[in-house]
N, C-alpha and C positions, 0 to 999 in steps of 0.2 A: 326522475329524481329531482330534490331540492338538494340544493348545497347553499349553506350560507356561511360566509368566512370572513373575518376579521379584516377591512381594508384600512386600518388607520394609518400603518405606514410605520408603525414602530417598531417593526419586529416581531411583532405577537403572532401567532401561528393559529388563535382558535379557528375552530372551525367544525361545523357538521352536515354531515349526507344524509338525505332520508328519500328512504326508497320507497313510491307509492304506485298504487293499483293504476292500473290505466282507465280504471272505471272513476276515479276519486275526483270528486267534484269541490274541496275543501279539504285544507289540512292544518291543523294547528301544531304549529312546530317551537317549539324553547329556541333565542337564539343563545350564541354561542358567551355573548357576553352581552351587559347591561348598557353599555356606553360604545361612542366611537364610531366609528363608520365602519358600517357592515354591506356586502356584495352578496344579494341572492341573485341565486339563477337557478333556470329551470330547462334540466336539461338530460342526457341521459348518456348510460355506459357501453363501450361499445366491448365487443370479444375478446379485444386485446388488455382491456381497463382503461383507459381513457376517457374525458367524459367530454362531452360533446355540450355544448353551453347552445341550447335554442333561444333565451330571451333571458336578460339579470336588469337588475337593477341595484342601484345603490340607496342605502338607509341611512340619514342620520340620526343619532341617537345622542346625539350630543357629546361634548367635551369628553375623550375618557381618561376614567377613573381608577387609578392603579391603588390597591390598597396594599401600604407593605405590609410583611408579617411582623410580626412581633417577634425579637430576638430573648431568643431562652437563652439563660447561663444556665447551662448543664451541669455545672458543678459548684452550683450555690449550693445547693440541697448537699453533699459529702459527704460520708460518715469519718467521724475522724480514725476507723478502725478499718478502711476499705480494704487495706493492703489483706489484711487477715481472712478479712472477709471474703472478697477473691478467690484468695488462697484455699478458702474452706469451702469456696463455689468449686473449686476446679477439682478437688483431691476427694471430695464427697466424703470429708474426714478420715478416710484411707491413711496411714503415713505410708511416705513412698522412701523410705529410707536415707534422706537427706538430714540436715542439720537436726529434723525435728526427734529422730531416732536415737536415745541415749545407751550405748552400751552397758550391760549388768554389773553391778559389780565397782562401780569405778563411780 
């Protein structure tokens, strides 16, 4: 098996296992990020799940790179009629005999 995981030290958790042939002469594996120091090894799982590290190495990959996301206002967009709207999501136009129900007559 190959395992390669995220050594930068920031708290970052990436990481991936790739489990290959014992015949396999080359493998072309995605790391798990673009940047930072990364720990391959090469090594393999035993009965219990634990994996057993025969030879790693470390990669730099340079400085990394944390991209934030971009923060949405979720209620930029609002209708100024949502309350209604809701209302006519929930009830599927049913009246359930609340305020919207007017007695005959009166």
């Amino acid at each position: 098996m190959i395992r390669i995981r995220d050594a930068t030290g920031d708290g970052t958790v990436a990481s991936k296992l790739v489990e290959l042939s014992l015949k396999a002469t080359q493998a072309q594996i995605e790391a798990p990020s673009a940047s930072g120091q990364m720990l391959l090894e090469l090594g393999y799982r035993t009965v219990g799940g634990d994996f057993i590290t025969l030879e790693y190495s470390f990669i730099d990959l340079g400085p990394k790179k944390i991209v934030q996301p971009e923060l949405t206002n979720w209620f930029s967009n609002e209708s100024d009629n949502i309350h209604q709207e809701m209302y006519d999501l929930a009830t599927k136009g049913k009246a359930l005999g609340g305020s919207e129900v007017m007695p005959l007559g009166r």
